[in-house]
N, C-alpha and C positions, 0 to 999 in steps of 0.2 A: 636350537636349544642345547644349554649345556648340561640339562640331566641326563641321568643314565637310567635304562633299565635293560637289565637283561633279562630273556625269555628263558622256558625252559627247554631241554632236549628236545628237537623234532617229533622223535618217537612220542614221547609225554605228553606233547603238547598234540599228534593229534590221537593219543586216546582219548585225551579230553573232550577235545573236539567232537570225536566222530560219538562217543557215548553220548554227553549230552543231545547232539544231533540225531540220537535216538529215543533218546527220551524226549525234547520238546516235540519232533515231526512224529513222534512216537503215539503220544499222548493226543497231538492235535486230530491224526486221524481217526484216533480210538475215539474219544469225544465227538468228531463228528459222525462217525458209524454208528454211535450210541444216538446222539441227536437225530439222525434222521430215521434208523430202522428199527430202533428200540422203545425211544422216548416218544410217548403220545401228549400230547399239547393238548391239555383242557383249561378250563376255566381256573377252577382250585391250583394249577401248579402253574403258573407263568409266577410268580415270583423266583422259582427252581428253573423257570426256563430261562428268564432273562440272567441269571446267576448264571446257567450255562454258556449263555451266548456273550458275557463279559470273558470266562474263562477260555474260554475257542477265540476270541477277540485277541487276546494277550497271545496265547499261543499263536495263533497265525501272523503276529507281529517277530516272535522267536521265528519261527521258518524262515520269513525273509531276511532277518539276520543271521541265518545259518547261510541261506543261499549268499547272500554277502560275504560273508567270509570265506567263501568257498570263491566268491569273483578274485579275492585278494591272496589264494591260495594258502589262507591260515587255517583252514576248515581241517585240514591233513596236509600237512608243510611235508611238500617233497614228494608228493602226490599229486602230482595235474590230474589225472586219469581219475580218479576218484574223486578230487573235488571238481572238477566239474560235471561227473556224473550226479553228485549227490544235488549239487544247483539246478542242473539241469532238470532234473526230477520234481524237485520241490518249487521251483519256479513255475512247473508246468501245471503242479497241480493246483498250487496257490491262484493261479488267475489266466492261466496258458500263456503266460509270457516265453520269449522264445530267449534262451539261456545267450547265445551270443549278443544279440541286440540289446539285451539290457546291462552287459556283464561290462561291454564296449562303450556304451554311455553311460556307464557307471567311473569307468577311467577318465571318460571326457570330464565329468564333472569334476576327477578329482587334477584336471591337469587346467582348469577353467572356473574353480570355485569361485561362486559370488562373481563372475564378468559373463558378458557378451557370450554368446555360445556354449556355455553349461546348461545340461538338456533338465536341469536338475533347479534352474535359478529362470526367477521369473525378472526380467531388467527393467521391464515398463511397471511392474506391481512390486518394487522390490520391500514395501511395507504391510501389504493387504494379504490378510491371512486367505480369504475365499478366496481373490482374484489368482493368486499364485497358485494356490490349489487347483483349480479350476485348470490353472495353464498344466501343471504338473500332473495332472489325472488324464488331461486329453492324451497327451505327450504320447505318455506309456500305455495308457487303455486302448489297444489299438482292435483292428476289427478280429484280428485271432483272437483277442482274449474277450469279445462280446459272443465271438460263434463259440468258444468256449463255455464260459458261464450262460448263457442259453441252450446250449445243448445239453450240458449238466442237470437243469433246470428243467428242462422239457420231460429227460428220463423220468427224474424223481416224480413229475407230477402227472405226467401221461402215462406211462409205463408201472412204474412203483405204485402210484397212487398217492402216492405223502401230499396229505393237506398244504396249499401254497404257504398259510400262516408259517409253519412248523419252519417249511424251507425258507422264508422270508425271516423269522426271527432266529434260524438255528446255522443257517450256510450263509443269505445272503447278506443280512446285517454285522454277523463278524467281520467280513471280508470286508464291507466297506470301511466299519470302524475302523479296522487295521489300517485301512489307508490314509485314514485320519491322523492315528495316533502315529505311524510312522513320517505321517509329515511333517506333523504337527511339531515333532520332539527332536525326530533327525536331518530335517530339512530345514523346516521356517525357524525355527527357535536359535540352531545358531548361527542362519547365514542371512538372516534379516537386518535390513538398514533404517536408521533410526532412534537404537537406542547405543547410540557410543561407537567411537571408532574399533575395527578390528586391530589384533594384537600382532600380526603379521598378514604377507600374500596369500597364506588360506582360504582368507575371507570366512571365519569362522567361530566361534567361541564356545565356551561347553558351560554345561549345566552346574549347579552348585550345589547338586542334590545328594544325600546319602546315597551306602552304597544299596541298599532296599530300595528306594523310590527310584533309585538310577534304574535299578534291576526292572521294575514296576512299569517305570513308565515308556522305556522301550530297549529293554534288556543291552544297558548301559552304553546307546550309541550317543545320548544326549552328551557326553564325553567325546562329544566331536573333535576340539583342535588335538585332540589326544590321537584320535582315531588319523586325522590326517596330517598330523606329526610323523605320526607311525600306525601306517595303515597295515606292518607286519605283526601288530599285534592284536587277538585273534579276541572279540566280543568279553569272554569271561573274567580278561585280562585285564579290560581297560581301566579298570579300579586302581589295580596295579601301578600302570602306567599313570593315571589321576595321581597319587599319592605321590609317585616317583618326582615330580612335577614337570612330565613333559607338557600338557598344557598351561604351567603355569600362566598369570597374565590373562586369563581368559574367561571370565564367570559370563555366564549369560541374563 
């Protein structure tokens, strides 16, 4: 591409980083602290609960895009050591994924986007939203992140005492949504085959959504040929980069 953008200073760029990665991982913990050890599930307040577990749904979609950026070293530019502390962390809490394995088939993908061997593209389903899900959930849900989320689960419910419901609509149901909507927006939506050729070897196209619904519907990764145009620029940017028109050519 012949657009330009330029980013800001390192330093700049990762106070931005590392703040907001305070506030979204910030918030999402605080939220589920409050959901599981504060908040009591009754009858009268699940309209307030499922309102909660929309807002933890969103945020736990933010963390993995912190943890991503933190794979592509934009989390804190110039800082290995810290972003992959910070991935590593939030990776683990997120679902006990283990920060190399996923950090490493996350490069695969972007070195095999949309072909044969991207741990991230389904080749036999490359139109079927479940069936790629389905492949894309086995993939990475591996048996650490079941003895995790079960062990989690066991505490709360044998130990703590928190009603299964609570933990079912306040931890386990965000977590999976998030797996949804991160598939859903930053996966299938722009490396599915079907509706029109790709714009380039990417194998990839972006969304055509303001920058609100961009932010909304998976904190602006739906800006995919953007993102892997230029994967060194870091989530809050990639509006930026939209407008700049490094994806030009590319609406999903």
């Amino acid at each position: 591409m012949s657009a330009d953008l330029s980013l800001l200073a390192k330093p700049r760029q990762a106070v931005i980083g590392l703040v907001s990665a305070a506030a979204i991982a910030g918030g999402w913990l605080g939220l589920h602290a409050y959901g599981m050890f504060v908040f009591e599930l009754t009858w009268s307040n699940w309209p307030l609960a499922l309102a909660l577990a929309a807002v933890q749904c969103w945020l736990s979609v933010g963390v993995f895009i912190i943890s991503h950026d933190a794979m592509h070293g934009t989390l804190a530019p110039g800082h290995k050591r810290v972003n992959s502390a910070v991935g590593a962390v939030l990776l683990a809490l997120y679902a006990g994924f283990a920060w190399r394995r996923m950090r490493d088939a996350h490069f695969e993908h972007h070195k095999l986007a949309g072909r044969q061997g991207d741990p991230d593209f389904d080749e036999h389903h490359p139109t079927s939203f479940l069936r790629w899900y389905w492949t894309f959930f086995t993939r990475y849900f591996s048996w650490q992140s079941l003895v995790f989320v079960h062990t989690v689960v066991a505490i709360y419910l044998f130990v703590l005492d928190i009603p299964f419901m609570q933990i079912f609509l306040l931890y386990g149901l965000p977590a999976l949504a998030s797996s949804l909507q991160l598939f859903y927006f930053g996966t299938y939506r722009p490396h599915r085959h079907g509706v029109g050729a790709f714009p380039d070897d990417h194998n990839a196209r972006s969304d055509h959504f303001g920058t609100l619904a961009s932010l909304a519907s998976c904190f602006h990764f739906g800006y995919h040929l953007e993102h892997h145009r230029r994967p060194d620029v870091p989530w809050w940017a990639l509006p930026i980069a939209k407008r700049a028109g490094i994806g030009a050519g590319a609406t999903a």
